[in-house]
Biotite code that builds the C-alpha atoms (Angstrom):
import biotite.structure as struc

atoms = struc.array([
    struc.Atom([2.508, -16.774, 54.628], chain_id="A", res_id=1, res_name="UNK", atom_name="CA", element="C"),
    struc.Atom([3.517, -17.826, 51.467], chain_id="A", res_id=2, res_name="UNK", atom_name="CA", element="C"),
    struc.Atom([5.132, -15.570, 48.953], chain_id="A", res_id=3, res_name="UNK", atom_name="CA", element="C"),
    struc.Atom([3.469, -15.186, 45.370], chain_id="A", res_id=4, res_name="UNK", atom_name="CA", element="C"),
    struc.Atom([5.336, -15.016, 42.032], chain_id="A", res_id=5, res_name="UNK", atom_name="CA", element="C"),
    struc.Atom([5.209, -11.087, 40.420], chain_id="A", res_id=6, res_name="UNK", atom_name="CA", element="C"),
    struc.Atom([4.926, -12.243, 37.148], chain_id="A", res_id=7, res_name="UNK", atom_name="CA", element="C"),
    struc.Atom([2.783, -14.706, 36.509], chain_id="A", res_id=8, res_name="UNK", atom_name="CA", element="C"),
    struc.Atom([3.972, -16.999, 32.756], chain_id="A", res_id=9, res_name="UNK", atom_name="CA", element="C"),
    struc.Atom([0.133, -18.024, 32.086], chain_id="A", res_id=10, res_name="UNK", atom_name="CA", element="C"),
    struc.Atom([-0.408, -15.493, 30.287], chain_id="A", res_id=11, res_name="UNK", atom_name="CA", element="C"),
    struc.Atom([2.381, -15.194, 28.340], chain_id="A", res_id=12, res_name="UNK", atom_name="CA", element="C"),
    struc.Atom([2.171, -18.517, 27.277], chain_id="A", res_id=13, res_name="UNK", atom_name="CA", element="C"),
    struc.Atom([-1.747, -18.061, 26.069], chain_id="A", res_id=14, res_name="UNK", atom_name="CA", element="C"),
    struc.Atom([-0.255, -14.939, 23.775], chain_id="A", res_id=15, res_name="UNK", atom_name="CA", element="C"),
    struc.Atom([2.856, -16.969, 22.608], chain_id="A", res_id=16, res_name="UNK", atom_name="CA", element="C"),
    struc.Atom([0.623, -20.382, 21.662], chain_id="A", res_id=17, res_name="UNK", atom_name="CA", element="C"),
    struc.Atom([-1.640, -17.832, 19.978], chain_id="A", res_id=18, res_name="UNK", atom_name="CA", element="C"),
    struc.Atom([0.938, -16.504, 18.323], chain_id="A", res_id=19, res_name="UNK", atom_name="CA", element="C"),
    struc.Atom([1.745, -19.429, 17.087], chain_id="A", res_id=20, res_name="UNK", atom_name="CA", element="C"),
    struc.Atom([-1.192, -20.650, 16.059], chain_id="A", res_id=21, res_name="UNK", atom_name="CA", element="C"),
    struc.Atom([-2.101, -17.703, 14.641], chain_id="A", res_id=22, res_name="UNK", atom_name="CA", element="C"),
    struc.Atom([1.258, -17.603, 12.079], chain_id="A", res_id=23, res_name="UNK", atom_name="CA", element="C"),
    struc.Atom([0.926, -21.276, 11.407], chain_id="A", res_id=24, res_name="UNK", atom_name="CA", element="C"),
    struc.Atom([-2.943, -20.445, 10.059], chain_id="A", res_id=25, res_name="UNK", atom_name="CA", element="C"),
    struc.Atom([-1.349, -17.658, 7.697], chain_id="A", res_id=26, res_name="UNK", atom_name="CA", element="C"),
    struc.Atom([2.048, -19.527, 6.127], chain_id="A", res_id=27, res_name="UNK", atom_name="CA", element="C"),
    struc.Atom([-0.414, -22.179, 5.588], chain_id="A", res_id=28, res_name="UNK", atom_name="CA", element="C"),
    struc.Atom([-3.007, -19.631, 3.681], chain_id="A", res_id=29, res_name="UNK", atom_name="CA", element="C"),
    struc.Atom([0.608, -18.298, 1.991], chain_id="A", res_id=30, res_name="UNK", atom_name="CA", element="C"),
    struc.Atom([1.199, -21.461, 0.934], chain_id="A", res_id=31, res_name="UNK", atom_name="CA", element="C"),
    struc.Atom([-2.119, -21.765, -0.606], chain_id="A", res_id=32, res_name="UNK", atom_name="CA", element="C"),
    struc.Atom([-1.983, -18.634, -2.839], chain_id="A", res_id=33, res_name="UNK", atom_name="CA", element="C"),
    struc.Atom([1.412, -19.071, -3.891], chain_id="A", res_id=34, res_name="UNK", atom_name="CA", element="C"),
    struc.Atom([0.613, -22.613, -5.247], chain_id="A", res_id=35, res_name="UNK", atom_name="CA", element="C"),
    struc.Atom([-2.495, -21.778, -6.749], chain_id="A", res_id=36, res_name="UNK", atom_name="CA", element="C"),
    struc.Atom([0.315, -17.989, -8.138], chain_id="A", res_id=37, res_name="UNK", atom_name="CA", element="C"),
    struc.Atom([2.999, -21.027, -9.125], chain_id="A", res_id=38, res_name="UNK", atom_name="CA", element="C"),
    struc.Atom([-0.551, -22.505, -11.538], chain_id="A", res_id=39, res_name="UNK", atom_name="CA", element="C"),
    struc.Atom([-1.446, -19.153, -12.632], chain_id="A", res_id=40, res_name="UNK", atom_name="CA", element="C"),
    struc.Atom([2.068, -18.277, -13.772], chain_id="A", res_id=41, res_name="UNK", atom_name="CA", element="C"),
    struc.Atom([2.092, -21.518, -16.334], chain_id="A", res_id=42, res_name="UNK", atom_name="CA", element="C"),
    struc.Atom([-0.255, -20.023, -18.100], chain_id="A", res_id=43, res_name="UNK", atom_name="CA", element="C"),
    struc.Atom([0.272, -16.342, -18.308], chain_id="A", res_id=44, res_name="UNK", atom_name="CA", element="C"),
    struc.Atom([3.315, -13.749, -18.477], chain_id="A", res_id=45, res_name="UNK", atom_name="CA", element="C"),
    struc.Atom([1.824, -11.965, -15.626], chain_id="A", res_id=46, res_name="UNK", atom_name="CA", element="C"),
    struc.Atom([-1.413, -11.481, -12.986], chain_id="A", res_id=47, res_name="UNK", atom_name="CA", element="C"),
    struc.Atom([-2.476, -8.861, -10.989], chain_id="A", res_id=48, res_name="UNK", atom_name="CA", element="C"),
    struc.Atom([-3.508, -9.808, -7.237], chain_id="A", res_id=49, res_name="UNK", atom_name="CA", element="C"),
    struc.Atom([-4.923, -7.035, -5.130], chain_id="A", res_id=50, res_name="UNK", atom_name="CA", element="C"),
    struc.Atom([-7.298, -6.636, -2.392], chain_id="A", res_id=51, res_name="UNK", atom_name="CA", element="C"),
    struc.Atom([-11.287, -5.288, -2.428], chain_id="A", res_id=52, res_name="UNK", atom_name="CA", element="C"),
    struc.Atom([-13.321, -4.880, 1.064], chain_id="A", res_id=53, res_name="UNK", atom_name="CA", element="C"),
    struc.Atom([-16.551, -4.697, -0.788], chain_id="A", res_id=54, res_name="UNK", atom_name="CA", element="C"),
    struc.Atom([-16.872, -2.152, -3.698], chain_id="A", res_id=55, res_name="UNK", atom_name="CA", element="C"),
    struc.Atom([-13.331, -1.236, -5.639], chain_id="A", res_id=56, res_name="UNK", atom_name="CA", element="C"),
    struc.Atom([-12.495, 2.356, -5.087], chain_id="A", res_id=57, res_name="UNK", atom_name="CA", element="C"),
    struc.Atom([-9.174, 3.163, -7.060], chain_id="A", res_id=58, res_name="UNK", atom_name="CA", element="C"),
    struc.Atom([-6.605, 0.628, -7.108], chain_id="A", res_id=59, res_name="UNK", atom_name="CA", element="C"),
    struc.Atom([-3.182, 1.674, -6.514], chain_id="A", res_id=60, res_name="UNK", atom_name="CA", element="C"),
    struc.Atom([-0.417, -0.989, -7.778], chain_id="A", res_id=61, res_name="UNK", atom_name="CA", element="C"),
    struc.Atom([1.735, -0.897, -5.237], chain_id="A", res_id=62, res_name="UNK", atom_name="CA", element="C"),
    struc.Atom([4.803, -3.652, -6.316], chain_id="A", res_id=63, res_name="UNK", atom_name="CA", element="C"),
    struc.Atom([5.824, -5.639, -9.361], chain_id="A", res_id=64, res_name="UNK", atom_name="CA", element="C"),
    struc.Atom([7.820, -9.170, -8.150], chain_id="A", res_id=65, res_name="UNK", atom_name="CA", element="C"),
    struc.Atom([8.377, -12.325, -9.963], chain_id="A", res_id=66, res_name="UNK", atom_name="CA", element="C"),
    struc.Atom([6.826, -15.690, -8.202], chain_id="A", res_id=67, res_name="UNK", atom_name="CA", element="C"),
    struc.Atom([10.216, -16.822, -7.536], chain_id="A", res_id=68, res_name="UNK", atom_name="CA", element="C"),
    struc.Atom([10.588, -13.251, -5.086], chain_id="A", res_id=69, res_name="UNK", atom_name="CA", element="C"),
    struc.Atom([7.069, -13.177, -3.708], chain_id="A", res_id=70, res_name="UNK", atom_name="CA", element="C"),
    struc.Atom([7.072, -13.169, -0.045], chain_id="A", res_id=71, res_name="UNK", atom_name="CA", element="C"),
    struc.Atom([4.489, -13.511, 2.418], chain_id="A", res_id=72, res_name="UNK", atom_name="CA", element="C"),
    struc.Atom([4.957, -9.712, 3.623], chain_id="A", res_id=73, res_name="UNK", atom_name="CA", element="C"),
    struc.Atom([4.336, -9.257, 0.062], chain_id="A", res_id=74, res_name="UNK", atom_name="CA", element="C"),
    struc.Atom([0.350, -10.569, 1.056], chain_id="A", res_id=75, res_name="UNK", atom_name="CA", element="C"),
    struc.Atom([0.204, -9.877, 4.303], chain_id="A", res_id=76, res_name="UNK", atom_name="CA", element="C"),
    struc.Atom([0.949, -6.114, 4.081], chain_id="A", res_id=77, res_name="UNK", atom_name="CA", element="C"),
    struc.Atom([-1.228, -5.680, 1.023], chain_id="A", res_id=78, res_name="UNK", atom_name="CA", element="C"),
    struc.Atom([-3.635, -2.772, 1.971], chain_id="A", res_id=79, res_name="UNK", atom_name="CA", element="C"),
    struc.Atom([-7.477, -2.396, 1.018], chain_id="A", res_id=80, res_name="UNK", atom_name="CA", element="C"),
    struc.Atom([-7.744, -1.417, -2.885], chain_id="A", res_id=81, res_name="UNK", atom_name="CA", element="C"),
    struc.Atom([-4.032, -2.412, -3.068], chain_id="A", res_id=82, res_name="UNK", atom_name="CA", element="C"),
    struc.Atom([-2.391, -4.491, -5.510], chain_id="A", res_id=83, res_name="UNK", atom_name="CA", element="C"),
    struc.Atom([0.864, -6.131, -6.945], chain_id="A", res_id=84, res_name="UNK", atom_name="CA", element="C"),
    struc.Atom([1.553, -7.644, -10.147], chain_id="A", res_id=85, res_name="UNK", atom_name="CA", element="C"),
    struc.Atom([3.069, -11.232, -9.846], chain_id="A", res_id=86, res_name="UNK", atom_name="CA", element="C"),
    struc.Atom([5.453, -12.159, -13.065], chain_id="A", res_id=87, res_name="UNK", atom_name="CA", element="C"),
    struc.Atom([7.337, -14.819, -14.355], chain_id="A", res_id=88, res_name="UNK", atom_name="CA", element="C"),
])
């Protein structure tokens, strides 16, 4: 009779490629924003970017940063009706 693994690796590696693919989709939407941020900035002291599901209900600034600080926890952890103020 032969003995069978406990643990079977399959599907950890299906949750770690996800993972993967998964963070590799978002620092490349990061990297999106904060070029088209870096274009903005050129042109104005300051923006505001913030977050709407579909109708604005109050909108709460939550953070002030300069481009050269933004993050992408800044984005990623931005709430509904949420926003920050990107400066110079």
């Amino acid at each position: 009779m032969t003995e069978l693994p406990n643990e079977s690796s399959v599907i950890g590696e299906v949750i770690a490629r996800t993972e993967k693919e998964t963070y590799v989709k978002n620092l490349a939407e990061y990297n999106s924003y904060y070029k088209l941020f870096c274009d903005i900035i050129k042109y104005v002291p300051s923006f505001i970017f913030c977050t709407i599901w579909s109708e604005p209900n109050e909108l709460k600034n939550v953070k002030t940063i300069g481009i050269n600080s933004l993050l992408i926890d800044d984005l990623a952890f931005l709430d509904y009706d949420e926003m920050i103020c990107i400066t110079k």
